[in-house]
C-alpha positions as CSV (number, residue, x, y, z in Angstrom):
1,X,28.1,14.5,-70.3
2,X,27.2,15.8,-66.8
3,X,30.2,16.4,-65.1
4,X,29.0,18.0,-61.9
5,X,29.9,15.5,-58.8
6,X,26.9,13.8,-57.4
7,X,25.8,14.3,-53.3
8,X,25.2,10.7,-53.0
9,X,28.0,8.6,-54.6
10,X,26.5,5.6,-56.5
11,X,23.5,7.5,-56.7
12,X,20.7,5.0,-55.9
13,X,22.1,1.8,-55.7
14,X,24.4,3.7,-53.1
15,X,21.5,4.8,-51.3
16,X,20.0,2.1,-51.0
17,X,22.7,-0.1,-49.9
18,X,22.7,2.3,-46.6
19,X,19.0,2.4,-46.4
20,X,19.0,-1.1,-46.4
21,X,22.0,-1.8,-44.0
22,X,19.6,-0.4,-41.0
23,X,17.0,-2.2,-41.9
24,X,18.3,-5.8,-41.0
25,X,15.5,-7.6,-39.0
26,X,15.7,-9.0,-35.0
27,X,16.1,-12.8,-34.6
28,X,12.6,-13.7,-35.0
29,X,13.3,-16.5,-32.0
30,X,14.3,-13.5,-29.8
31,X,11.7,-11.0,-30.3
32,X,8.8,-12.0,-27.7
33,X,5.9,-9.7,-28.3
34,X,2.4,-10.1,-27.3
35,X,-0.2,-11.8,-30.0
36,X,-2.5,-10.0,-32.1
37,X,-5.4,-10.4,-29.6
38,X,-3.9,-9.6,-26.3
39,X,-6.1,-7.3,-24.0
40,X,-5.0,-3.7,-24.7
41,X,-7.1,-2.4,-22.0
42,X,-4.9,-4.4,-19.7
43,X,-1.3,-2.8,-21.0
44,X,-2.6,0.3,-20.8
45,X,-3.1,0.0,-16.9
46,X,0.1,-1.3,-16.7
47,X,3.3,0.7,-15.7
48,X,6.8,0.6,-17.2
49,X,9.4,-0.2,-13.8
50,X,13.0,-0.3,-13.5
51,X,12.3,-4.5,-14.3
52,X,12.1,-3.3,-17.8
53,X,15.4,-1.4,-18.3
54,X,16.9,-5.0,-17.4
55,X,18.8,-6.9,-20.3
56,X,17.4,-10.2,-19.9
57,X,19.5,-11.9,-22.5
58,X,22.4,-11.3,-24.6
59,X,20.8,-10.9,-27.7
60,X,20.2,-7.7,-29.9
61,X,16.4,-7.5,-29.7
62,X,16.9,-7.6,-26.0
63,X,19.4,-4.6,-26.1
64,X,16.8,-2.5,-28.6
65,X,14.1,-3.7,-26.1
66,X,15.7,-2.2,-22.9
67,X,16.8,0.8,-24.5
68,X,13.5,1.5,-25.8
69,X,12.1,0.8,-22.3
70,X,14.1,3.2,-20.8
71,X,12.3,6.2,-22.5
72,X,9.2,4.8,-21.0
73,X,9.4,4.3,-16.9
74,X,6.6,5.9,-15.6
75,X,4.4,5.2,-18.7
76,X,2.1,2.7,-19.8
77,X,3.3,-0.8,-21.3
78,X,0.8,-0.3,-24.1
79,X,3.1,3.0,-24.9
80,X,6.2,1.0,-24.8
81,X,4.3,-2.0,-27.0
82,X,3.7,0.8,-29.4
83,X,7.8,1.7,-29.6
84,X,8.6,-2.0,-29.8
85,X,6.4,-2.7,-32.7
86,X,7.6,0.1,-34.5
87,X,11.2,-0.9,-34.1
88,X,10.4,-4.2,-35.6
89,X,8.3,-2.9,-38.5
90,X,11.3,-0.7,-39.7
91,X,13.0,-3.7,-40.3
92,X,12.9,-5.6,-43.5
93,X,10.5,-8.3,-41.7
94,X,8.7,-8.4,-38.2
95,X,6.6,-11.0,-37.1
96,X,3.6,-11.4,-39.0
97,X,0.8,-10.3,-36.9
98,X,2.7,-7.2,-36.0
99,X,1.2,-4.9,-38.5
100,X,-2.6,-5.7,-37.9
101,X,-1.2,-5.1,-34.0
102,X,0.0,-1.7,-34.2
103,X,-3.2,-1.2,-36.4
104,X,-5.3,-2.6,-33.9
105,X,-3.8,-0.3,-31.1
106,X,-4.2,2.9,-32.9
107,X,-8.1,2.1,-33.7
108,X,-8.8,1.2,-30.2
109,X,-5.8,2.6,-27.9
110,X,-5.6,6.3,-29.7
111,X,-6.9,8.5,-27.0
112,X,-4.4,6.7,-24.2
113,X,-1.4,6.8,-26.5
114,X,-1.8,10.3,-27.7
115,X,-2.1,11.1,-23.7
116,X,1.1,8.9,-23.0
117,X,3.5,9.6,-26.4
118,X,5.9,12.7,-26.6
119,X,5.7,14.6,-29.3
120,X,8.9,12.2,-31.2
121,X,7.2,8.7,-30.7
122,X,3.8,10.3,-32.1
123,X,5.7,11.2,-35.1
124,X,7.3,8.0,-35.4
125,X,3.7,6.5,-35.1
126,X,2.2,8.4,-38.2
127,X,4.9,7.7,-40.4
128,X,5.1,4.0,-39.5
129,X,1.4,4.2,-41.1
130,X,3.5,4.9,-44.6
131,X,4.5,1.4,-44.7
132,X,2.0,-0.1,-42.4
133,X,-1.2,1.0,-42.7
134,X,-3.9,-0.9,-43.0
135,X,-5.8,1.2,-46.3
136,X,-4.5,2.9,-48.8
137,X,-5.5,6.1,-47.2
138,X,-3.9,5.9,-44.5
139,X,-0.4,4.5,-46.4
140,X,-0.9,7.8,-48.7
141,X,-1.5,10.4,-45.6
142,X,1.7,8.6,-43.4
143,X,3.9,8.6,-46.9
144,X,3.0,12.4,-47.1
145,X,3.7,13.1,-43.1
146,X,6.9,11.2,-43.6
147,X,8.4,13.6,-45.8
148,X,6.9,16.1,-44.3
149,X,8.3,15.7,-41.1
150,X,11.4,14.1,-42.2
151,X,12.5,17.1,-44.4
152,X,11.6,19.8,-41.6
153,X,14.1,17.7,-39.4
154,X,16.6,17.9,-41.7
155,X,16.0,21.5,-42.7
156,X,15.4,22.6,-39.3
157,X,18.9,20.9,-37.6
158,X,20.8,22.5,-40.7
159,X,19.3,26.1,-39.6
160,X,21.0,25.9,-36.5
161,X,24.3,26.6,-37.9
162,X,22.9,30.0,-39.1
163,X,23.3,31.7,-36.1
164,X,19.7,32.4,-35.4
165,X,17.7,31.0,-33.1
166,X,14.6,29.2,-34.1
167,X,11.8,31.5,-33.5
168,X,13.6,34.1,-35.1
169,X,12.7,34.8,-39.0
170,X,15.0,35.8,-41.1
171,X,15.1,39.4,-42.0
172,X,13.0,40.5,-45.3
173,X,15.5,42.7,-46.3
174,X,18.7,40.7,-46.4
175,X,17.7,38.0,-49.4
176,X,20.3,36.3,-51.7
177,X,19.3,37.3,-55.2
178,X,20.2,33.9,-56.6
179,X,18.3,30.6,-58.2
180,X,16.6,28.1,-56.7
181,X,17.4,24.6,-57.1
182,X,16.4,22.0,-59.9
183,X,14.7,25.7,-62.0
184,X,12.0,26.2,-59.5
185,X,10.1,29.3,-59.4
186,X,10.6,31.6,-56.6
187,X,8.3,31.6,-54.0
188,X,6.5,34.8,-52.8
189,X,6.7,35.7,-49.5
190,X,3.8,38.2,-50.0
191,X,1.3,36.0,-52.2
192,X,2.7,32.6,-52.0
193,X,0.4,29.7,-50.9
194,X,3.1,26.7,-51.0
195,X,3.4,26.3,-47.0
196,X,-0.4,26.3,-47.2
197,X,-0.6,24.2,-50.0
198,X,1.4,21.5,-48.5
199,X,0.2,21.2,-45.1
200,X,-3.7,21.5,-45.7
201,X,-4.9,18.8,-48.5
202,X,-2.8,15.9,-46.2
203,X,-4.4,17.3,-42.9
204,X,-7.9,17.5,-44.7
205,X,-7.0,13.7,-46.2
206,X,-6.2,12.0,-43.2
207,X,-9.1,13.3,-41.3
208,X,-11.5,11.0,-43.5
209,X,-9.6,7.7,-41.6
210,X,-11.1,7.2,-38.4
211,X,-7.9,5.2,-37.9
212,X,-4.8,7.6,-38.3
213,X,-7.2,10.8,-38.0
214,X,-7.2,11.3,-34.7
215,X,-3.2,11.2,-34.4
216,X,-2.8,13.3,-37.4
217,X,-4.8,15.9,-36.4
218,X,-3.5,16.3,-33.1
219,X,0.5,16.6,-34.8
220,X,-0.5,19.0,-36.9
221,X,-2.4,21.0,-34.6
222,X,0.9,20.6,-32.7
223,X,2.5,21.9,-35.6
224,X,0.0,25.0,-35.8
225,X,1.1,25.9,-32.6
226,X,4.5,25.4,-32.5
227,X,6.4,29.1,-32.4
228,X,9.9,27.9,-34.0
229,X,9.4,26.3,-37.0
230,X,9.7,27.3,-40.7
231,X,6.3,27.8,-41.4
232,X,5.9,30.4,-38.3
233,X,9.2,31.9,-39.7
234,X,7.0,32.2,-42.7
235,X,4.4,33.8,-41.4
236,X,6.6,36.1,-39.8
237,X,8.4,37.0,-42.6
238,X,4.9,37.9,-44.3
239,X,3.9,40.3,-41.2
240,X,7.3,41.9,-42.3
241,X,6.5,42.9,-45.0
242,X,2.8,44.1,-44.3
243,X,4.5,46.5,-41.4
244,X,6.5,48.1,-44.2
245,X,3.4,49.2,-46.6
């Protein structure tokens, strides 16, 4: 019998229970969101104002609404309609024309949304494609940026308490001699293709969806070019040990 205590208690069914905890849906009566064929055109010449910060009533789609809203004055409403809809499609249910809306928005809308996102709402966009996109394709590349960009958060904010900043690689001659987890084989610094091997099939998938292509390309050109993140370590790390031969 396995004896070692687990990281999750109740493993599973424990998990789920708080996965599913957050997911409770808005009052369907409160959430007021615009139908499936509104004019897009029109939201996106439409600005977010203070008007929108404002609690209208007391309810908790209202409070999610204006606290949404206030990452967006300044920006367009079809940017803030793109944060609402994603709120309600976390939920266990959302209105039922929602999906096909954020769809819609992100085949016609992409070039003024990637212009009016930051870099955190664009993320949240492609992996709200894992559960809501409107092919298979494009449910397999947002599945695949999910965890891609869900683990680097969590790997990434648990790097911090290292000490080092985080453009700066670790040091090629200070390893741990010691296992990986769940018997993988090490990973070679020198040789090893694994960083490439993730990031380069999903990039080359996603660009065959006119759809979520355009988004996806631009995050992980994003990604290419970000300086401080563990895949620029990596290739740091390699320079290493090319200076030394």
């Amino acid at each position: 019998m396995d004896q070692r205590d687990p990281t999750y208690d109740g493993g599973l069914a424990g998990m789920l229970e708080r996965y599913n905890t957050r997911r409770r849906p808005y009052n369907p009566a409160a959430v007021a969101l615009p139908p499936l064929d509104t004019d897009l055109a029109a939201l996106a010449g439409q600005i977010v104002t203070e008007d929108d910060l404002i609690v209208q009533t007391p309810t908790r789609w209202a409070r999610k609404r204006a606290r949404i809203a206030s990452e967006f004055p300044g920006k367009s409403q079809l940017a803030l309609l793109n944060a609402l809809l994603i709120s309600n499609l976390r939920k266990h249910s959302a209105p039922d024309h929602v999906p096909a809306l954020f769809q819609r928005i992100w085949r016609e809308q992409h070039v003024h949304l990637i212009d009016q996102l930051d870099l955190r709402w664009k993320v949240s966009s492609v992996i709200t494609f894992a559960d809501h996109g409107g092919s298979d394709l494009q449910r397999q590349v947002g599945q695949a940026l999910r965890m891609l960009f869900s683990m680097m958060k969590l790997y990434e904010f648990e790097r911090l308490f290292s000490g080092l900043p985080p453009d700066q690689p670790h040091s090629v001659r200070r390893r741990v001699h010691t296992a990986l987890p769940l018997e993988m084989e090490d990973f070679s610094i020198r040789k090893g293709g694994l960083d490439v091997n993730i990031l380069a099939p999903v990039w080359e998938l996603a660009l065959t969806d006119p759809v979520i292509a355009p988004l996806a390309d631009h995050l992980m050109q994003e990604l290419n070019r970000d300086p401080a993140n563990i895949f620029r370590r990596l290739s740091k790390m390699r320079q290493q040990f090319q200076d030394k031969t």
